[in-house]
N, C-alpha and C positions, 0 to 999 in steps of 0.2 A: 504493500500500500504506500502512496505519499506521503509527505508528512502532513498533508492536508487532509487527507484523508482518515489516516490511525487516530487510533480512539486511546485518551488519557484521561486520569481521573485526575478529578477536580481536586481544589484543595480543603473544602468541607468533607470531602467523601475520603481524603485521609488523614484530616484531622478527625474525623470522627468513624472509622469505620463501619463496617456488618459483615461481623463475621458469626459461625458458629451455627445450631441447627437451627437456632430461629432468626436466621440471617434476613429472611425474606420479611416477616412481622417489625424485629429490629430495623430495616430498611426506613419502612411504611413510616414508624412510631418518628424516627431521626427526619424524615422530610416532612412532617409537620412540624413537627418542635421548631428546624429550620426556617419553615417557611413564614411561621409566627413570627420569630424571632426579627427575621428578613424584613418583616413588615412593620414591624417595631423600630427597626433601626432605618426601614424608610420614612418612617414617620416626622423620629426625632431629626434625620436629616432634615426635611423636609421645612422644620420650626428654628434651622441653625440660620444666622441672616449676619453675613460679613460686609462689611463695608468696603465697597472696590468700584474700580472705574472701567468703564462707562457706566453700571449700574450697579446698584446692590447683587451679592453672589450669596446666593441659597444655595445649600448642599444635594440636594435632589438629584441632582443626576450624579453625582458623587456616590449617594446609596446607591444610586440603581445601577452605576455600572460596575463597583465592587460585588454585591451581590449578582449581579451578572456573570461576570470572572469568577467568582468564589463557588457560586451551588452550579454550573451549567447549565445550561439552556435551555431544559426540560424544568427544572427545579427553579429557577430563576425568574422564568417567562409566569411561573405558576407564583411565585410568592410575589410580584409584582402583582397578577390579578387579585391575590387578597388584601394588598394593600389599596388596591382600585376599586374592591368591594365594599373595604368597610369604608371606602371617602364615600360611595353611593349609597351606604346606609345611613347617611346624616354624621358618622363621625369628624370629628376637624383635623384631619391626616392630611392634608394638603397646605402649601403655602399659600398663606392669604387668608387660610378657615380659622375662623369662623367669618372675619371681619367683610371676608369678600363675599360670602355666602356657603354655603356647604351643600353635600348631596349632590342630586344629579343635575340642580341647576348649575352649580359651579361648574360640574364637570362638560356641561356641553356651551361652559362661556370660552373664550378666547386662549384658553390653556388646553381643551378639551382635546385638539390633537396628538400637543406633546405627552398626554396622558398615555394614549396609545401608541403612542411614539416609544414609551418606555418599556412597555412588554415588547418590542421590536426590539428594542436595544439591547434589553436583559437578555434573551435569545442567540441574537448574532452575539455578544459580546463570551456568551455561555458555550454555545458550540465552537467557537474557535478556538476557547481558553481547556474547551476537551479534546481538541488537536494538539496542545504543548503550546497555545500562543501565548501564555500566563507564566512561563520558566522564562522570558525574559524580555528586558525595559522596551526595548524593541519591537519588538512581535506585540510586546500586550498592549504599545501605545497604540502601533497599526489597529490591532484589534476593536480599539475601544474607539477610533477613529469614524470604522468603518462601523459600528454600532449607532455611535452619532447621527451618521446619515441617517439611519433608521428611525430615530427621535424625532429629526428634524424635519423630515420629509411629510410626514404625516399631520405636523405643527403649522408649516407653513401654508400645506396645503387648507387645510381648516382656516387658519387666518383671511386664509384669501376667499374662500367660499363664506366667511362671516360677513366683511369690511370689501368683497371687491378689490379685482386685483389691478383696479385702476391708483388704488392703493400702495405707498410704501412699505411692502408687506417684508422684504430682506431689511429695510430697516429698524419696523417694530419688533421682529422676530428671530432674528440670526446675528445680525452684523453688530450688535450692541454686549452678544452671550458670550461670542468667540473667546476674547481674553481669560473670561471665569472658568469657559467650559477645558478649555488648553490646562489651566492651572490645575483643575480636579482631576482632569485624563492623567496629567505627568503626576501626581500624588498617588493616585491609585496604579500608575504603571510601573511605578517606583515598591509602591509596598508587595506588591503580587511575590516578584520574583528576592524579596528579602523572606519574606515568609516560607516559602519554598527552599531559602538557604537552611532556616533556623529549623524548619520542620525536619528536615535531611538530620543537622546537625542533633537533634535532640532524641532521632532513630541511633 
């Protein structure tokens, strides 16, 4: 196979293995626990608000593509939906909730794409990082790059179909993010493949 192709585990799956005869039960029990966990930590991203230029920098895609890289594609794409389910269940897991609104009005205002944009990204970000593109700075930044697109595409395209694409829509929606978005891809493509060192070293 290529190396695009061969199949490598994640770094949740050996930080926390299943092994043993109730490996398949243990499996199940470990990708929920995960996926909670996943959604908890997109959450509290999500409420993190650093002061940077061109705009304020929320962590949210900072969760979502660490968890993306960390559970794989399958796992990833799935604990992103239940952080997207409990924002539609009137929880305030999203940035801007409560003050901008909550539920499924928030989610189909002007954010609504990159919502879906994120199980896009969590996905690519998850199945490449299950090719080996997570052992290093490299490969995980391409990774997390081309995840991006994924985010974005779906984001802007909602922008434009809200507001008209007679609209500044690469201004309201892309070209003001780039800087923050650079900054959280290199933090998280930085920690992937240190973890990966310490995990080796601590086998």
């Amino acid at each position: 196979m290529t190396a695009l192709q061969a199949r490598h585990g994640t770094l949740a799956a050996a930080l926390w293995p299943s092994q043993g005869r109730l490996a398949e039960m243990n499996s199940l029990l470990r990708a929920s626990l995960l996926a909670v966990a996943g959604s908890l930590f997109l959450w509290l991203c999500a409420k993190i608000q650093v002061p940077f230029y061109p705009v304020p920098l929320t962590m949210t895609t900072f969760g979502v593509l660490a968890v993306g890289m960390a559970f794989g594609w399958r796992l990833g794409a799935a604990t992103v939906l239940l952080y997207l389910a409990q924002g539609a269940m009137g929880l305030p897991v999203f940035a801007g909730t409560p003050e901008k609104g909550i539920g499924l009005l928030y989610m189909t205002g002007p954010t609504g794409g990159y919502l879906l944009g994120y199980v896009l990204m969590a996905a690519a970000c998850g199945w490449l990082a299950e090719r080996g593109w997570d052992r290093n700075v490299f490969t995980a930044g391409l990774a997390m790059l081309i995840g991006s697109v994924f985010m974005y595409l779906p984001g802007l395209l909602w922008l434009g179909v809200l507001f008209g694409w007679d609209k500044p829509i690469l201004e309201w929606g892309l070209i003001p993010f780039i800087p923050g978005d650079l900054l959280k891809l290199a933090l998280v493509a930085l920690s992937l493949p240190l973890a990966w060192k310490l995990l080796s070293k601590l086998r």
